[in-house]
BADOLO-177597 format. One record per residue (C-alpha): residue in three letters; x, y, z; chain. Coordinates in steps of 0.5 Angstrom, whole numbers, plus 500, padded with zeros to 3 digits. Last residue first. Example, Ala and Ser with C-alpha at 12.3 -4.5 7.8 and 13.67 -1.06 7.14 Angstrom:
REM BADOLO-177597
ATOM code  px  py  pz unit
ATOM  SER 527 498 514    A
ATOM  ALA 525 491 516    A
//
This chain:
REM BADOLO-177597
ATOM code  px  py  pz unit
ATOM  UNK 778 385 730    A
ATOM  UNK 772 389 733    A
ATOM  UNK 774 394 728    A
ATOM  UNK 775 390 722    A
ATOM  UNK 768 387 722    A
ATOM  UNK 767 380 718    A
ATOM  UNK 766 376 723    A
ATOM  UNK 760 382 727    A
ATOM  UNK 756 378 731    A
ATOM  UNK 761 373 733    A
ATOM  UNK 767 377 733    A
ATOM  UNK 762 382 737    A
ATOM  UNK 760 377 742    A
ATOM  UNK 768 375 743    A
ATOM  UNK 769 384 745    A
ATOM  UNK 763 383 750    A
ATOM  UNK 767 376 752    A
ATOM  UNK 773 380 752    A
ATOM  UNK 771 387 756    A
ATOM  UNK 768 383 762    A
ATOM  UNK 774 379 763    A
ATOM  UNK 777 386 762    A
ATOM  UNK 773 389 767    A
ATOM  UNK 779 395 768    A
ATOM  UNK 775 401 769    A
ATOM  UNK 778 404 762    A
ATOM  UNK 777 396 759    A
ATOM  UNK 769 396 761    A
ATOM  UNK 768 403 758    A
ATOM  UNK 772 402 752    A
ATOM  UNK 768 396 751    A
ATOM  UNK 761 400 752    A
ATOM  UNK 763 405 747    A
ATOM  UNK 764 400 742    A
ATOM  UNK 757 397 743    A
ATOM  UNK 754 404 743    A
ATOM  UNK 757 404 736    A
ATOM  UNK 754 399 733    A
ATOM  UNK 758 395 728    A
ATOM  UNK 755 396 721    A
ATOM  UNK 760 392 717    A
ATOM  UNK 762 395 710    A
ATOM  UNK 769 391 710    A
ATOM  UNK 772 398 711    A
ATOM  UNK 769 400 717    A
ATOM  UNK 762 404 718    A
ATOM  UNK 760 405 725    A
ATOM  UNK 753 406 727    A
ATOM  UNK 749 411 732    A
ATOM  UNK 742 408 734    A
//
């Protein structure tokens, strides 16, 4: 499992980013908010998900 280091010393895992930008590039926006809104919610003090 590959983690993200952000400036706040959150660990946001990678394949959860990856699966944002995935959802975004094939336009499932609705689907890349209520994944990128669990993030915010799992991950508040993250600055890579803000």
């Amino acid at each position: 499992l590959s983690l993200v280091m952000t400036s706040t010393m959150s660990l946001v895992p990678e394949e959860n980013i990856q699966q944002v930008k995935d959802l975004i590039e094939s336009r499932q926006f609705m689907r890349a908010r209520l994944k990128i809104n669990h993030l915010q919610s799992s991950y508040p003090s993250s600055a890579y998900v803000l």
